[in-house]
C-alpha positions, 0 to 999 in steps of 0.5 A: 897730456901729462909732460913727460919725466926728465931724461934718464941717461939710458935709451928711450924706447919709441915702439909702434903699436898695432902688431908690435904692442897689440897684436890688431894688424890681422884683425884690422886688415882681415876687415878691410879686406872684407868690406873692400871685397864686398864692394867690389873691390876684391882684396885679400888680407895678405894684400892688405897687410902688404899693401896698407900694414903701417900706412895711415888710413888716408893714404890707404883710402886715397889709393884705393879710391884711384884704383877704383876711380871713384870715392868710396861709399860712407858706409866703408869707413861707418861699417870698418870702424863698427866692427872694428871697436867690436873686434877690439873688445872681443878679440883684441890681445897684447903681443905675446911678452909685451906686458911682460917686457914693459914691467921690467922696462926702466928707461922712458918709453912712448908709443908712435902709431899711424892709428887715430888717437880714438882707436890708438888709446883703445887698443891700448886701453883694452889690453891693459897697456896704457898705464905704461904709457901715460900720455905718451901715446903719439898719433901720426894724426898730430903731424903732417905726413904719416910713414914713411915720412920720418915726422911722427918719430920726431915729433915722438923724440921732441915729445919725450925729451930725447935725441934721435941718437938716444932712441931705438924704434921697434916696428913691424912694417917697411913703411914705420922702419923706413920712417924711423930710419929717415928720422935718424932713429936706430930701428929694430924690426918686429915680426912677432905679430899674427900679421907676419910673413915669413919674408917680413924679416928680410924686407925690414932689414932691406928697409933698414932694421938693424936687428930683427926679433920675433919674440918681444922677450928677446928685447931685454937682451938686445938693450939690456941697458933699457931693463933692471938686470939682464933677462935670464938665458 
């Protein structure tokens, strides 16, 4: 990976992936419900984005085999993973604004995800989101406990160079803001992806998000200092 570029004297802007860059959330979690259910572990997406949305797959594995009382088959990961690269490459799209928003960004920025690094660089790779990034694309794979313990934010805040005071989070799941918030970082919730519901907004602020948005445009005015000019009204 290339070392990241020196400090600017702005923020630096650390932002989850899955359903707050890529909008993967609702395909991802609409898989697993369908492979659980079809073992005999019946799950709706809703329960799945609930339960799981923002959790490393381990721990969402590790729950669902306690329940069940008994490991799950080889095939579920085999099948889930299968047709989720082919879902990446067929369905897969940016969040709405997000390309838009990450030209006009002009402090550093990183990507700080519970995905595997494979699938992470993919879903970034396929919508064209990756060369933002550089090799600042962190995995939770690279610490030892993923959110809601605060280690991949602060691996992130090691990895470019920062200080927790400097960097604002976004994140679309409890789990990443509580996460982002033991790690000292201050946190915006996002709840612009497809996977959001209504009470999203309440339950990221009950987590700790300072500001909640659903438009990834309204970032521009809520750090005008991380953008060229303020984003017209």
């Amino acid at each position: 990976m290339p070392v990241p570029s020196n400090p600017s004297s702005g923020p630096t802007l650390i932002f989850d992936c899955d359903g707050v860059l890529i909008d993967s959330e609702i395909l991802v979690c609409r898989l697993v419900s369908e492979e659980l259910t079809a073992l005999g572990y019946p799950i709706s997406v809703a329960d799945v984005i609930a339960r799981f949305a923002g959790r490393p797959e381990a721990e969402m594995l590790a729950e669902i085999e306690a329940d069940r009382g008994a490991p799950l088959p080889d095939s579920f990961l085999t099948r889930t993973r299968a047709r989720t690269a082919t879902s990446y490459e067929t369905e897969l799209r940016a969040v709405s604004g997000v390309a838009e928003m990450l030209e006009r960004l002009q402090v550093p920025a990183c990507v700080a995800s519970s995905s595997a690094p494979g699938k992470l660089r993919q879903g970034l790779e396929t919508t064209g989101l990756l060369r933002h990034f550089g090799g600042n694309v962190i995995s939770a794979a690279a610490v030892a406990r993923g959110k809601p313990a605060p280690d991949v934010f602060l691996y992130a805040v090691g990895w470019m160079r920062s200080t927790v005071q400097s960097c604002i989070v976004a994140e679309d799941s409890v789990p990443g803001v509580t996460a982002a918030r033991a790690a000292g970082i201050r946190t915006f919730g996002f709840t612009g992806g497809g996977h959001c519901p209504p009470d999203l907004e309440a339950r990221l602020r009950a987590a700790g998000a300072e500001q909640v948005f659903s438009d990834m445009r309204a970032l521009e005015r809520l750090v005008p200092a991380a953008f060229a000019e303020p984003l017209a009204a």
